[in-house]
N, C-alpha and C positions, 0 to 999 in steps of 0.2 A: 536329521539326515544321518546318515551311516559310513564310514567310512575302513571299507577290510582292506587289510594289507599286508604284506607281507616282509618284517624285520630282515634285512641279512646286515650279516657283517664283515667286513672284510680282514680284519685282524681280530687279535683279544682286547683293544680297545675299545672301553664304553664309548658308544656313540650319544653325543648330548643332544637335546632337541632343550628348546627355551619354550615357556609358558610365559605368554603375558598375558596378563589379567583382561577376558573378554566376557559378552553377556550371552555365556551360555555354560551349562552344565552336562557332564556329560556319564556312563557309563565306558568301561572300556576292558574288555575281556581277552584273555592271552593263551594260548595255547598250550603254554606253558609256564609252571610256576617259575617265580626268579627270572624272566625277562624282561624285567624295568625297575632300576628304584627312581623313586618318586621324591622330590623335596621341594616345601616351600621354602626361598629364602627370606631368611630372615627367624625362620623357624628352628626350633630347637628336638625336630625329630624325625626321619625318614623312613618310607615303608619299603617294604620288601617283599620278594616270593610269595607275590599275592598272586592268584589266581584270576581276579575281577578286582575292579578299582572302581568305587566311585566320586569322580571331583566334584567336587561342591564348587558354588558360587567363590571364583577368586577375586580379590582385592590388590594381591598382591603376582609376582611375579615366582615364577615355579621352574624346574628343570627338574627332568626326564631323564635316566640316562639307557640304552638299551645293551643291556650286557651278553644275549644270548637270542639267537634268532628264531624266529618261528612267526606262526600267526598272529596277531591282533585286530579286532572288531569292535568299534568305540559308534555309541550311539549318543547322538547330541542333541541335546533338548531345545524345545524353544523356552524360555525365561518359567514358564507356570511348567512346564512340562515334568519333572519329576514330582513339584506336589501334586499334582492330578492324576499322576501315575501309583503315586506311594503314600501320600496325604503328610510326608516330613515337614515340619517346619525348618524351613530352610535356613534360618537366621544360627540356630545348633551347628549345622558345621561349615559356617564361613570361611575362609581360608584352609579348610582339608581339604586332606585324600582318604578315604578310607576303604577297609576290605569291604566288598561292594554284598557278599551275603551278611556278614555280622549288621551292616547298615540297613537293605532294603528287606523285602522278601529273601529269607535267605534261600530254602527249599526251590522258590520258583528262580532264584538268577543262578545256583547251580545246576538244573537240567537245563535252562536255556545257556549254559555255557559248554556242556557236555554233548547238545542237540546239534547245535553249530558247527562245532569244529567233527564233526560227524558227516559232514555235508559241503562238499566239494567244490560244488558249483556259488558262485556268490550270488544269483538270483537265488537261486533254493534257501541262500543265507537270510537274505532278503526279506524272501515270502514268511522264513519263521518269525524272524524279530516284527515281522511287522503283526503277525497273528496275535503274538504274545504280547506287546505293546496296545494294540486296539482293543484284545480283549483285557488289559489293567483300566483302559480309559471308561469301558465299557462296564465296566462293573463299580466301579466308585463314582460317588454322585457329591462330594464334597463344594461348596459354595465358594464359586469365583469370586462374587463381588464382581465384575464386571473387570477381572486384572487384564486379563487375555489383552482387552481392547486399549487399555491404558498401555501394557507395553509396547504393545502396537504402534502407540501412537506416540510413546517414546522415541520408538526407534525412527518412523518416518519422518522426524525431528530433530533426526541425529545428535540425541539428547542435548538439543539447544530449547530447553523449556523454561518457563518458571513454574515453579512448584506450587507460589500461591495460586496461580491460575489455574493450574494441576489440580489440587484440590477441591477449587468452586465446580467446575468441569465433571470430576465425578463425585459431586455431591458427598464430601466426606470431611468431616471436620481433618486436622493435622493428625492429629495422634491416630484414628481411624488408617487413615493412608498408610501412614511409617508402618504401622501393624501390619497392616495387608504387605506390603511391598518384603516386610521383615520376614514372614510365615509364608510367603508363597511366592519370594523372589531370592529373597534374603539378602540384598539390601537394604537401605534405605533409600528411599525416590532420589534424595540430590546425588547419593553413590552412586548409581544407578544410571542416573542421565549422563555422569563425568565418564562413566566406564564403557556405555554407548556410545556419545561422540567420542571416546578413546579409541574403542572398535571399526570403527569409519576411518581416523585419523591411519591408524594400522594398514587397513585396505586397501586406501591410496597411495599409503607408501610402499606397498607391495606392488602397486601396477604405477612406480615409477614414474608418482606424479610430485609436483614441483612442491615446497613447502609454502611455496605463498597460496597455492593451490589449494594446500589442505588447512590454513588458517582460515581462507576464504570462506568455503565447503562447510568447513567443521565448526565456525564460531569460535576461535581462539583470537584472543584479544591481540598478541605478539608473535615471534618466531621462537622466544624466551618462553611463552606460557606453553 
């Protein structure tokens, strides 16, 4: 999905937004260079006046800060979604941020960040990313393995799986698995499930549901786990 919008500020205060580590990756294009730094914590380096960003699979928790107002357009992948877009193996930059042409396509993600903010209306926004996206999917033919349906069926499980049954299920020895889930999710299956039902967990504490609620729901053992 897609998500444009529009920064203001109301002083020369960075405004902080928090990242907490969910199962989805994303692209995110700025109007202007220098309106976001970027930092994992815990991490030892922060990016800046980049013009496109692309997050990788997080583990960890991140903040944002927005220092300067303008446009931004972030497109969010489902789980396979950028290796079938870009063929990366995903496990390379787990817990980045990185400038999103030195990363992907460089040529094609700077005209589609030049095409954009060219274009006024957010359906028109729309229509482009969506061209330019069907036609990436549309021209790579790289081998699912069948992930699409596995995290699928991850998620309708709100990562309360077991992994050995995970395995029998789609026919694939252990190391088989971890490999696929490494190179075309980046992480590993049990990361992967804990970061999922972590994601849900999130959800329902956003619509202000009760915690005995979300142990319930989620598969947590205590109020402590």
């Amino acid at each position: 999905y897609y998500v444009i919008a529009k920064i203001n500020l109301d002083s020369n205060t960075p405004a902080l937004h928090e990242f907490v580590p969910l199962n989805i990756t994303a692209i995110t294009l700025f109007e202007f260079p220098g309106m976001m730094d970027y930092e994992v914590v815990g991490g030892d380096w922060k990016i800046k006046s980049m013009e496109s960003v692309f997050i990788a699979p997080m583990s960890k928790r991140s903040d944002g800060w927005f220092i300067r107002p303008g446009k931004m357009v972030s497109v969010h992948f489902h789980e396979t979604g950028i290796f079938r877009c870009f063929g990366l193996p995903l496990s390379a930059f787990l817990d980045t941020a990185n400038d999103a042409p030195a990363t992907l396509d460089a040529q094609d993600i700077i005209h589609l960040r030049e095409k954009i903010f060219n274009l006024g209306n957010p359906m028109d926004i729309v229509a482009c990313l969506n061209h330019f996206f069907c036609n990436k999917l549309s021209t790579r033919k790289d081998r699912m393995n069948n992930m699409d349906a596995i995290a699928s069926y991850v998620n309708s499980k709100k990562g309360n799986i077991n992994i050995d049954w995970l395995m029998r299920q789609a026919n694939m020895s252990v190391k088989t698995l971890e490999r696929q889930f490494h190179e075309k999710i980046g992480f590993s299956p049990k990361s992967y499930s804990m970061i999922v039902r972590f994601s849900y967990a999130m959800k329902m504490l956003r619509q202000n549901k009760g915690v005995f609620d979300v142990i319930e729901d989620c598969g947590y053992t205590d109020q402590a786990h």
